[in-house]
Residue, then its C-alpha position, 0 to 999 in steps of 0.5 A: x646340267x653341271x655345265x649349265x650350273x657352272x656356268x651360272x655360277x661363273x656369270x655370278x662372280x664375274x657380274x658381282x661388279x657389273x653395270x647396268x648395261x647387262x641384261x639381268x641384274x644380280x640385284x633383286x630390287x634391281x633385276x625386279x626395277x628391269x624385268x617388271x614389264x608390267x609395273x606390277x611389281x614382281x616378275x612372272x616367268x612368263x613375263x621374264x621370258x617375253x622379256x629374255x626373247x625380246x632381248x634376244x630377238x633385239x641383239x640377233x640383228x642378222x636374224x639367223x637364230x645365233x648370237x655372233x660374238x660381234x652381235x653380242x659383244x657390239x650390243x654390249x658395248x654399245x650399252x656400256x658406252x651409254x651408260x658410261x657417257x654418264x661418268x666422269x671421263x677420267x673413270x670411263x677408260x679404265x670401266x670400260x677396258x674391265x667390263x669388255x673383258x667380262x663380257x668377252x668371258x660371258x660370251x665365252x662361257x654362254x657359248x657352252x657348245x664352243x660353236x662360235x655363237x650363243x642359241x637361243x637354248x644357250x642364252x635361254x639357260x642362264x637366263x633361267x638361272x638368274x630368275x631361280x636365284x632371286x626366285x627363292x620363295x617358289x611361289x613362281x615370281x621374283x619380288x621384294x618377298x624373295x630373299x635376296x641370295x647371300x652375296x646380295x646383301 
């Protein structure tokens, strides 16, 4: 459990500059805007979850189970270059060469077993933390009635 905690709390502090190209916003607005599969406006653990499988199942091209670094550091990158087509080019190189090396840390920090890869269990784990962290009110859903965590505001 304490290296799950860390671990959240690391995703936490290097994601406080992230872009849109990761999965789970450390915004509430923008975690319920991605997350909200129904349009309801608020995110159930349920849906939450449908949508981390979903995610899950999409970046495991190989379909063995396990995230691979070239599977999970690929679609990332994959995502940011979208993302940053939309930039100026002259701020593209110097995001991009930022956002790898996160996502070389992240890929490093949810292989907590050091395997060479991310389980479903692993990637399930930090999923779970960023729902709980915008989840403040426990009434089980994350929504504009939550309060956002303090290095939110």
């Amino acid at each position: 459990m304490k290296t799950v905690i860390t671990a959240i709390s690391l995703l936490a502090a290097i994601g406080a500059g992230a872009t849109a190209a990761q999965a789970a916003s450390h915004d509430l607005a923008t975690f319920i805007k991605e997350q909200d599969l129904d349009g309801d406006g608020k995110v159930s653990k349920e849906e939450y979850q449908r949508g981390r499988d979903a995610e899950f199942a999409r970046m495991d091209r190989n379909r063995d189970g396990v995230l691979s670094h070239d599977e999970y550091v690929g679609d990332y990158r994959e995502r940011l270059e979208r993302e940053l087509a939309q930039r100026p080019e002259s701020q593209r190189a110097e995001e991009r060469t930022r956002q790898m090396r996160q996502a070389e840390v992240r890929f490093g920090v949810l292989d907590s077993d050091k395997s060479g890869g991310i389980s479903k269990p692993e990637f399930d784990a930090t999923g779970w933390g960023m729902f709980l962290r915008h989840e403040t009110d426990h009434d089980g859903f994350v929504s504009a009635k939550d309060v956002p965590a303090k290095d939110d505001e």
